[in-house]
C-alpha positions as CSV (number, residue, x, y, z in Angstrom):
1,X,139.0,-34.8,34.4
2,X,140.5,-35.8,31.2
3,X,144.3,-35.6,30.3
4,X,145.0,-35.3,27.0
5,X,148.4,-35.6,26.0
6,X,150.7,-33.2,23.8
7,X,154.6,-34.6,23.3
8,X,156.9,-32.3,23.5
9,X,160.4,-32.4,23.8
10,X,160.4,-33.4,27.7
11,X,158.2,-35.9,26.9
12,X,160.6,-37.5,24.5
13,X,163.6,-37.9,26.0
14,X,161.6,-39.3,29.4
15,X,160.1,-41.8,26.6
16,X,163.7,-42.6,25.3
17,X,164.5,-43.2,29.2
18,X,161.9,-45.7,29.7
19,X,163.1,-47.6,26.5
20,X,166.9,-47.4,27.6
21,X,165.3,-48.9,31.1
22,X,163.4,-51.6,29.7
23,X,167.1,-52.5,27.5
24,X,168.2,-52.7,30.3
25,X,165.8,-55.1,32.6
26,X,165.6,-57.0,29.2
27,X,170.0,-57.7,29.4
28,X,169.2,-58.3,33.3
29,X,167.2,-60.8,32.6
30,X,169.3,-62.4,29.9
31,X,172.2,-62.3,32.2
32,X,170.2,-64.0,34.6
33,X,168.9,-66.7,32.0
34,X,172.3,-67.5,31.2
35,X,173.6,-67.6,35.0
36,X,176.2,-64.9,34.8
37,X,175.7,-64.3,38.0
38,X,174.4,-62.4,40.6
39,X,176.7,-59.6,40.3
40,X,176.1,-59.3,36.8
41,X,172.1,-59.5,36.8
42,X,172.3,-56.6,40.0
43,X,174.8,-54.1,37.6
44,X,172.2,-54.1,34.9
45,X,168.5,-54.8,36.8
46,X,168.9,-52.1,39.6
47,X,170.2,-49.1,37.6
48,X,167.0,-49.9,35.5
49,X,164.5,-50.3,37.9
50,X,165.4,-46.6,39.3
51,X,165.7,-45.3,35.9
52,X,162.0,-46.5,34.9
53,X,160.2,-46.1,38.2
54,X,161.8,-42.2,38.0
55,X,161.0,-41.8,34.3
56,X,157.6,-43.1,34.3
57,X,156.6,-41.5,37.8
58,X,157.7,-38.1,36.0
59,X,156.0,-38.8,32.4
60,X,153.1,-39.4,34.1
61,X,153.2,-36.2,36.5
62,X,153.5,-34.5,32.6
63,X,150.6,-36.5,31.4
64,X,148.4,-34.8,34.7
65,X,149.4,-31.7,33.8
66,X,149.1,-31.3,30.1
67,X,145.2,-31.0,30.9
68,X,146.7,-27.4,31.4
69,X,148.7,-25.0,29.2
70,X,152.0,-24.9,29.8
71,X,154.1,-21.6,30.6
72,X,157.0,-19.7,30.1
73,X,157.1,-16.6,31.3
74,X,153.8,-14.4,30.4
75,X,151.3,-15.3,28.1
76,X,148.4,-13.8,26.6
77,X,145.5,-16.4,27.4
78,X,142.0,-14.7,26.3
79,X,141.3,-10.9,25.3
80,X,138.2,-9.5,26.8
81,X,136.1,-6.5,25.9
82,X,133.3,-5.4,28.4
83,X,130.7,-2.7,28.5
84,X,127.5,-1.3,30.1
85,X,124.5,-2.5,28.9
86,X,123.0,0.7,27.5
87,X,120.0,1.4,29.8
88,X,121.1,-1.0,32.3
89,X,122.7,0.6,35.8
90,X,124.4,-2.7,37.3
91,X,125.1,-5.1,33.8
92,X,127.9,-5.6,31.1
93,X,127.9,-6.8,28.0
94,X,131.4,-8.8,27.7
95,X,132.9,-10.6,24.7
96,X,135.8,-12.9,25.7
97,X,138.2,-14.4,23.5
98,X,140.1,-17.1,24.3
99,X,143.6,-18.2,22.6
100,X,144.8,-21.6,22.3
101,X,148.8,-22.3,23.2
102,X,149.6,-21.2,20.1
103,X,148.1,-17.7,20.2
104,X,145.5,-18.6,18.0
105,X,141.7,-17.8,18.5
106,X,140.3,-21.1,20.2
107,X,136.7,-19.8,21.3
108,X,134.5,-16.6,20.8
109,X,131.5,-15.8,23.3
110,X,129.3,-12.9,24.4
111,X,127.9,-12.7,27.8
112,X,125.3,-10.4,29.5
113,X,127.1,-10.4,33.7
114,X,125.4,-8.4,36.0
115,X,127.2,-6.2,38.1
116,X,129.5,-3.0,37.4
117,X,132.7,-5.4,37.5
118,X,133.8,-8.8,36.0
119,X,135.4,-11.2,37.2
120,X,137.5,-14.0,35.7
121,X,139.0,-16.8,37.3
122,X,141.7,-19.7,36.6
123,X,143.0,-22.7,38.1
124,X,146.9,-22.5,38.5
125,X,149.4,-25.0,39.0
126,X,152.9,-23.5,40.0
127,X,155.7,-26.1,39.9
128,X,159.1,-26.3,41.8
129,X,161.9,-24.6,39.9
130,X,163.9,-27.8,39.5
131,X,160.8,-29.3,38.0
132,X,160.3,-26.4,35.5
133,X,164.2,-27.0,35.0
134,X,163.6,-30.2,33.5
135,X,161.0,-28.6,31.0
136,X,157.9,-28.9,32.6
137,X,155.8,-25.6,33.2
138,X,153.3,-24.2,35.2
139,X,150.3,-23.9,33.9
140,X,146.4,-22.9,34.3
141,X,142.9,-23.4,32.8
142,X,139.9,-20.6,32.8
143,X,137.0,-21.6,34.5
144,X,134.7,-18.9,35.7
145,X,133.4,-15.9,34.5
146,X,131.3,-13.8,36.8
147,X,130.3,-10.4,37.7
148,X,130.6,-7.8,41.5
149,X,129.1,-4.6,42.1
150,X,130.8,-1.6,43.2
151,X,128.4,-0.7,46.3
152,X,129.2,-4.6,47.6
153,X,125.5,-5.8,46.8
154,X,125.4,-9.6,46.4
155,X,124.4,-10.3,42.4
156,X,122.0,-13.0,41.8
157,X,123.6,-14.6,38.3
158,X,125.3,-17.7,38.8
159,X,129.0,-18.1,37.6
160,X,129.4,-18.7,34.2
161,X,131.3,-22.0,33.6
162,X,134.2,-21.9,31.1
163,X,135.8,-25.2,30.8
164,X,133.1,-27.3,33.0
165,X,133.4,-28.0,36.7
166,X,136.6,-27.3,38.3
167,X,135.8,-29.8,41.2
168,X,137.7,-32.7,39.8
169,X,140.8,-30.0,39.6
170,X,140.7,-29.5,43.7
171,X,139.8,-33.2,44.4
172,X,143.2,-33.9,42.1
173,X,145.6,-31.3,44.2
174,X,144.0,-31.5,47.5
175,X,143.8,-35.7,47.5
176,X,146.8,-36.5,45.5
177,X,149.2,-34.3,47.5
178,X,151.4,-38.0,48.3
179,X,152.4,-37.8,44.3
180,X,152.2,-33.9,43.8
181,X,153.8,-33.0,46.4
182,X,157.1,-33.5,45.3
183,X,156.6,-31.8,42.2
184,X,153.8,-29.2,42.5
185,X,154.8,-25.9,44.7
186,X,151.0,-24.9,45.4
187,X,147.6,-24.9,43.2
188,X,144.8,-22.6,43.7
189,X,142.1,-20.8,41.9
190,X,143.1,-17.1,41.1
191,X,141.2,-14.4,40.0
192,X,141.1,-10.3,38.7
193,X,138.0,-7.9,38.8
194,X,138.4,-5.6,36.7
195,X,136.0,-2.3,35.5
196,X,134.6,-2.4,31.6
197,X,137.2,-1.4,28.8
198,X,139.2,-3.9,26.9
199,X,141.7,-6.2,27.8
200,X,144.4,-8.5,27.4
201,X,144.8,-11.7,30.0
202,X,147.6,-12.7,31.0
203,X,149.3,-15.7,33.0
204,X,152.6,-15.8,34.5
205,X,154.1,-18.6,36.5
206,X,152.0,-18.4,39.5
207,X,148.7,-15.6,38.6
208,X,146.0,-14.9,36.0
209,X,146.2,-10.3,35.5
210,X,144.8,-7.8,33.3
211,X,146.5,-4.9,31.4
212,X,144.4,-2.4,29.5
213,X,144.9,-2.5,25.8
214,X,142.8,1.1,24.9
């Protein structure tokens, strides 16, 4: 799993945190270099040892995360338009775009999916409200797309893979619970089934949905 970074405002002042920590260990140690004291050395060395161990254990829970979009509120994510095959009784033909966090078009694909339904699923990360307080947001990443029949026949196409393997994401939440615990309310792989038409995806805090847009 790669974790790209994007700053952001957050991101900043946890940076300027860590710097004002580092002033401080750095006057610690002076005082301590010029025997002011015990006293003196703890006033200035403990306050910044709390204040970088909690800035950098959170600038690095933002750095996990940024491998997925941030939220606020409801977003539109991708934009999917899907339709029998002509002469085909259990296929679609689907076209799904998917946006960027800045609305813009980041990827175009067709896809023949067998079965009278399609399927799309994320991965979701849902935060704490005190965490998404401090600017950090929930977020998600598409990973499958996939088709169901009506009649509850088992297809035989294997699940399209959007953003490569999602194994590393469950690995992450399900092993690393001892420093995502604190921070992270639940993470799960979501999905909606939906029948052909066109669509708009959406993400909200906690789910991927669907609302018709014709």
């Amino acid at each position: 799993m790669s974790f790209p970074v994007t700053f952001g405002l957050a991101q900043v002042v946890l940076l300027a945190l860590i710097a004002l920590a580092l002033a401080l260990l750095v006057s610690a140690a002076l005082a301590a270099r010029h025997r002011r004291g015990p006293k003196a050395v703890l006033t200035r060395g403990a306050p910044a040892l709390a204040l970088l161990l909690v800035a950098t254990l959170l600038l690095w829970i933002a750095t996990l995360l940024q491998t997925y979009l941030g939220l606020t509120g409801e977003i539109t994510a991708a934009h999917v338009i899907a339709k029998p095959v002509a002469g085909q009784s259990d296929q679609l033909d689907l076209e799904l775009t998917v946006f960027d966090d800045e609305g813009a078009v980041d990827t175009r694909t067709t896809h023949i999916v067998e079965g009278n339904l399609w399927v799309l699923q994320a991965n979701i990360v849902e935060l704490h409200p005190w965490v998404n307080a401090l600017g950090f947001h929930s977020g998600y990443k598409l990973t499958r797309l996939y088709g169901q029949r009506l009649d509850g026949k088992h297809t035989t196409q294997d699940h399209i893979m959007l953003n490569g393997t999602d194994q590393d994401f469950f690995e992450d939440m399900n092993e690393g619970t001892w420093y995502t615990s604190p921070f992270i309310k639940s993470a799960y792989g979501n999905a909606v089934i939906a029948t052909p038409g066109e669509y708009d995806v959406l993400i909200s805090h906690d789910a991927i949905k669907v609302r018709a847009t014709s």
